[in-house]
PAGUDO-385591 format. One line per 4 residues: number of its first residue (from 1); their letters; for each residue y, z, x of C-alpha. Coordinates in nm, 4 decimals. Each point is the difference from the previous one (the first is absolute). Layout:
<pts>
NUM	A	Y:Z:X  ...
</pts>
This chain:
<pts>
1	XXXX	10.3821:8.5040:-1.7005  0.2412:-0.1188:-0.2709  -0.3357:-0.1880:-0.1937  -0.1457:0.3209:0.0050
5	XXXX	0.3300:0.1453:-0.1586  -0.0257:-0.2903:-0.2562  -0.3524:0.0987:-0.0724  0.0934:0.3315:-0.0602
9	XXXX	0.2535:-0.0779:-0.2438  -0.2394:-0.2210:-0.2048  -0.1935:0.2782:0.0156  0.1843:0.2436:-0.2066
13	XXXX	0.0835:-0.2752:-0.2115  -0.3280:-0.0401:-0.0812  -0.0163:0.3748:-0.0702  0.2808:-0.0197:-0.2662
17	XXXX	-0.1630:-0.3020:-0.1732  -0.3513:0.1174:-0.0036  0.1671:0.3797:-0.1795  0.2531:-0.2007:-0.1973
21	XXXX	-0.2933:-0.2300:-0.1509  -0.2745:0.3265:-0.0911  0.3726:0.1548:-0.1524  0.0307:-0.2984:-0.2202
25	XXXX	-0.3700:-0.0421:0.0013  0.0252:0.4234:-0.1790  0.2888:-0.1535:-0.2361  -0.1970:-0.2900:-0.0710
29	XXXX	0.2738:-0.1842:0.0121  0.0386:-0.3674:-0.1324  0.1796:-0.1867:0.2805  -0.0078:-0.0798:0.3345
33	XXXX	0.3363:0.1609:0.0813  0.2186:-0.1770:0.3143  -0.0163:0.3229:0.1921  -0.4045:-0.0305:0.0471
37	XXXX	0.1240:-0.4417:0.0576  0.2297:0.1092:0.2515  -0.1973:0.2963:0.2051  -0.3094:-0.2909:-0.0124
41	XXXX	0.2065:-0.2975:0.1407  0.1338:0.2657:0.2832  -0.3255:0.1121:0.0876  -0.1296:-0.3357:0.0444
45	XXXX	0.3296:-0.1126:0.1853  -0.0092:0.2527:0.2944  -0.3881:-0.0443:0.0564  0.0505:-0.3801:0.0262
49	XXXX	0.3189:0.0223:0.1974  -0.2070:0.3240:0.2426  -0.2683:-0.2626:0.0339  0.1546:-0.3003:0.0774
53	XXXX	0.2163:0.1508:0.2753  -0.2866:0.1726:0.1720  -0.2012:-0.3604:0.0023  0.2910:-0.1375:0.2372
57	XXXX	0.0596:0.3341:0.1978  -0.1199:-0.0182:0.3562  -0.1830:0.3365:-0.0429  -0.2004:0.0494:-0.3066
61	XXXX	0.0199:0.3284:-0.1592  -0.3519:0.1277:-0.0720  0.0959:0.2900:-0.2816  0.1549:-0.2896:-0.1901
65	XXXX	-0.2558:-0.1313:-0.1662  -0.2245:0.3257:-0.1193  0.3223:0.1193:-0.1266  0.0172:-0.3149:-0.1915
69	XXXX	-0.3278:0.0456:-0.1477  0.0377:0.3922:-0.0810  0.3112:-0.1047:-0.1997  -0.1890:-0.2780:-0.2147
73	XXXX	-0.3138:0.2430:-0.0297  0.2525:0.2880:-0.0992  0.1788:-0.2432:-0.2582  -0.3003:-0.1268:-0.1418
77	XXXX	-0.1101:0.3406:-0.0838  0.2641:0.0833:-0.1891  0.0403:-0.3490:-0.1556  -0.3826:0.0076:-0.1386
81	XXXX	0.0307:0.3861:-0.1420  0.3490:-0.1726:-0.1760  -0.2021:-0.2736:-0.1294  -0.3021:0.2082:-0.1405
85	XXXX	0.3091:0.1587:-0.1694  0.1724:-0.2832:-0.1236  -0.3237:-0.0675:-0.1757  0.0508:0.2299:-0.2793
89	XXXX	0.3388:-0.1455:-0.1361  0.0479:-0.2299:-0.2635  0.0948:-0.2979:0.2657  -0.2538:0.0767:0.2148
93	XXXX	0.0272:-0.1906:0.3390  0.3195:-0.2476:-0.1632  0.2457:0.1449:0.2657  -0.2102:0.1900:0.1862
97	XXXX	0.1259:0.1523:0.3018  -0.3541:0.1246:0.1389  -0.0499:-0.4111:0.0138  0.3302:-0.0737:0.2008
101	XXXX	-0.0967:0.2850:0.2347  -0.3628:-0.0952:0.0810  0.1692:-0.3289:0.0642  0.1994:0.1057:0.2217
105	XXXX	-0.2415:0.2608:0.1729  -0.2646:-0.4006:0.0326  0.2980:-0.1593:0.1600  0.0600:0.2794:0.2269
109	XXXX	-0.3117:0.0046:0.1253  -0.0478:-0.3876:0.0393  0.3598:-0.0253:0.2016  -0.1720:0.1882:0.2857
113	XXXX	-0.2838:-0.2486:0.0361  0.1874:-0.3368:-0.0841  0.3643:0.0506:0.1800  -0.1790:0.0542:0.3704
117	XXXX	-0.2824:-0.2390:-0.0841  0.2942:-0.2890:-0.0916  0.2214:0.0876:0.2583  -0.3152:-0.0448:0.2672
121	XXXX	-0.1137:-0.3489:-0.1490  0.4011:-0.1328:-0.0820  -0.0096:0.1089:0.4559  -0.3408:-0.2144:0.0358
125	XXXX	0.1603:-0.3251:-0.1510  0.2268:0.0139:0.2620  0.0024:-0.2954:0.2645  -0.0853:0.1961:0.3780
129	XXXX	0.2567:-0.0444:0.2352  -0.1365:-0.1633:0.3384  -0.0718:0.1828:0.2755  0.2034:-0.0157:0.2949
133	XXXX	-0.1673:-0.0507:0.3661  -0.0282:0.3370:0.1689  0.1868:0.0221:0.3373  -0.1550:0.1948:0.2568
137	XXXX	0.1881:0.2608:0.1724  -0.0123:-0.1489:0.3167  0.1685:-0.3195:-0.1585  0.2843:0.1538:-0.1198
141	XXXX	0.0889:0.2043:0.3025  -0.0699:-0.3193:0.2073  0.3452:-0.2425:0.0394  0.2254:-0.2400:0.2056
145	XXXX	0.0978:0.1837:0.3263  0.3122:-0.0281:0.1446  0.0159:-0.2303:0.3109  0.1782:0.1243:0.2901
149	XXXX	0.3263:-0.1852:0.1256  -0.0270:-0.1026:0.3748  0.2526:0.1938:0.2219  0.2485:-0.1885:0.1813
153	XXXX	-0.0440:0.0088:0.3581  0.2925:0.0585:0.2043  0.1504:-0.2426:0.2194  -0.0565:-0.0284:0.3710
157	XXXX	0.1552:0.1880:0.2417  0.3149:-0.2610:0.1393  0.0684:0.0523:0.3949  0.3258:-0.1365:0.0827
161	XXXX	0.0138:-0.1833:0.3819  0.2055:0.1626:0.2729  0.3371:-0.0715:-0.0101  0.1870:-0.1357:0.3525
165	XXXX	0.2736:0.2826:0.0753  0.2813:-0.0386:0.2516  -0.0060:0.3856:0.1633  -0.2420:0.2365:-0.1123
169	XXXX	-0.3173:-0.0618:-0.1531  -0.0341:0.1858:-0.3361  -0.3676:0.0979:-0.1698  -0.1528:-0.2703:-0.2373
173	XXXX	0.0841:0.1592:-0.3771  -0.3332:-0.0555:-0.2214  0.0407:-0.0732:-0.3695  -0.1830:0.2429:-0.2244
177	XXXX	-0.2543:-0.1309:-0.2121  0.0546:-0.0241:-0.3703  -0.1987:0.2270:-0.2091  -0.0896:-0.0636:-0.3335
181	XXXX	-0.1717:0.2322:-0.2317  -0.3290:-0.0516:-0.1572  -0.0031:-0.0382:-0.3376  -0.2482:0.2244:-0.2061
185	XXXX	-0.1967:-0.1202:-0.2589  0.0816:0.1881:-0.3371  -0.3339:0.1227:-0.1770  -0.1300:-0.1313:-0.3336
189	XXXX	0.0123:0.2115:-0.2319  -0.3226:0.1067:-0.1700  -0.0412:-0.0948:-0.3539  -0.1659:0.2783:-0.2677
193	XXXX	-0.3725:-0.0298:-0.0141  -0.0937:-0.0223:-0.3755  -0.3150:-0.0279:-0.1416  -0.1369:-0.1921:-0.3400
197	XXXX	-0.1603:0.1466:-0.2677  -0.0897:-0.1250:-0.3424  0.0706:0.1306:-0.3576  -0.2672:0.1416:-0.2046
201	XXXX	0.1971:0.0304:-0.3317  0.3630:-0.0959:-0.1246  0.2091:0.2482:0.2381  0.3239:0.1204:0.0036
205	XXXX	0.1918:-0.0289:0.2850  0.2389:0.3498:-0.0187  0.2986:0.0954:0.2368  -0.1297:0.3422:0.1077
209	XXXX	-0.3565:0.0781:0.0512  -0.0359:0.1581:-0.3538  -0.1913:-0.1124:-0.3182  0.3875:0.1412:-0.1645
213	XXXX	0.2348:-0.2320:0.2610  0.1998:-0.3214:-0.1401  -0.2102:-0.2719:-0.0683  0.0642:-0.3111:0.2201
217	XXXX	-0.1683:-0.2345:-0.0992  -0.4339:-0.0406:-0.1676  -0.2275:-0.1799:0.2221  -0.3117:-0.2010:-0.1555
221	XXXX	-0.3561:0.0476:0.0416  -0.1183:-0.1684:0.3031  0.3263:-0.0268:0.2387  0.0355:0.0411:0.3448
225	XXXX	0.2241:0.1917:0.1483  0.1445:0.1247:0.3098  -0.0015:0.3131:0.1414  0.2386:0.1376:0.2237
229	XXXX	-0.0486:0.3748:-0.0027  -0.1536:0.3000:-0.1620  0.0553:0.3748:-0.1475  -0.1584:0.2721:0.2133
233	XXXX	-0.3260:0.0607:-0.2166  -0.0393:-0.4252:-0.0365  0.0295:0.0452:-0.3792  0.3081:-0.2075:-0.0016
237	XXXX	0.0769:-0.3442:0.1353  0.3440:-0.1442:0.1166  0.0154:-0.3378:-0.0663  0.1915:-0.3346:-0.0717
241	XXXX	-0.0579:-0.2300:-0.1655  0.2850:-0.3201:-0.1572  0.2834:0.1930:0.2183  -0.0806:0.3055:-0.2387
245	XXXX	-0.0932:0.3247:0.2351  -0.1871:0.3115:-0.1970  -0.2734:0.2158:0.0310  -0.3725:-0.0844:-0.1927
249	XXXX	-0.2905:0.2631:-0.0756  -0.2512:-0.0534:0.2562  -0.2760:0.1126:-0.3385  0.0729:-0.4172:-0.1000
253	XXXX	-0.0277:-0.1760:0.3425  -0.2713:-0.1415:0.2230  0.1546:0.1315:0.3503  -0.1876:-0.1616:0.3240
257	XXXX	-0.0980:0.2571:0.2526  0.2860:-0.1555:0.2457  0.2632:0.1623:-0.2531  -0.0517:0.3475:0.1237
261	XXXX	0.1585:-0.0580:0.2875  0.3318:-0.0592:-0.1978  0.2481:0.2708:0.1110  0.0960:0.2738:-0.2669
265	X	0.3215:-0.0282:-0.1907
</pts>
């Protein structure tokens, strides 16, 4: 939204220079004046900077470009009725300000053709990172079990002799055996199931599920990462990935069937 907002403003810039050059164009006057320098160098700023930022935004914006265009085709208009103008003064086309604005109109239109088509090849030179081994689900979920301890079996039962008494003969006492409890085993505790999935295009990994969360960190073309949950329409991936923990837009991944099993964060 904001290179749309820059767009815009280039656009009334544009405006102002293409009136302010058929005013002077009327006055036919002599000099290129700062004011049409200024409004010209503007113009082409904002396009360039609109441009530039929507080649590295995640989500291309697809009124950018025509908007582009309509500006440059708008500009050139009114730069070419300036210069048929400026062609009745004694100077002619020395200073001519229907020149600078065609020239900025050509470059214009060129910037929405050569900043995508650079960014794409600059993205091709790149070395591909290696693919990592895909681990089946049943892999993951498999692991070392937890071996029982052996109980203790009590001791045997200990029947003392009977005793020679001088009178009366008493009952034999019998020692009670000694009980000891059996220890339970304590339950491993089951590790998170993720599930790998591979880059398509330099992500960013952001801290809330939202193309306007904190960046975390920007993950290459080609890695592999880890999966460990999901949003409740799958158009958002938890993940970690270098001890860093974010959320990626499932519209850049490869995602292996296995993943939508992942519970919902």
């Amino acid at each position: 939204m904001s290179e749309l907002i820059l767009i815009f403003f280039a656009g009334v810039l544009a405006l102002l220079y293409g009136l302010n050059a058929l005013l002077q164009a009327i006055r036919r006057a002599p000099k290129l004046g700062r004011v049409a320098l200024y409004l010209a160098a503007l113009v082409l700023g904002l396009v360039l900077t609109a441009l530039i930022r929507l080649a590295g935004a995640e989500q291309a914006e697809p009124l950018a470009q025509p908007a582009v265009l309509v500006i440059a085709a708008g500009l050139g208009v009114f730069s070419l009725i300036a210069l048929l103008g400026e062609l009745f003064r004694p100077e002619r086309l020395q200073g001519s300000r229907g020149v600078l604005g065609l020239g900025v109109a050509l470059l214009m239109a060129l910037s929405t053709v050569t900043i995508p088509v650079t960014r794409q090849t600059i993205l091709a030179q790149l070395p591909p990172t290696p693919t990592l081994p895909v681990i089946s689900l049943a892999q993951l979920q498999s692991g070392p079990t937890s071996t029982l301890t052996p109980t203790r079996t009590p001791f045997p039962t200990f029947t003392p002799s009977a005793t020679r008494t001088p009178r009366a003969v008493t009952a034999t006492a019998t020692s009670t055996p000694i009980q000891f409890p059996t220890r339970t085993p304590v339950p491993t505790a089951t590790l998170p199931t993720p599930c790998v999935a591979n880059t398509q295009y330099n992500v960013n990994l952001r801290a809330e599920p939202d193309t306007e969360s904190d960046l975390v960190i920007t993950l290459p073309f080609g890695t592999a990462v880890m999966l460990y949950g999901r949003n409740a329409d799958s158009t958002w991936w938890f993940a970690e990935v270098d001890g860093q923990r974010g959320w990626l837009s499932g519209e850049f991944l490869v995602v292996s069937p296995a993943c939508s099993t992942l519970p919902v964060r």
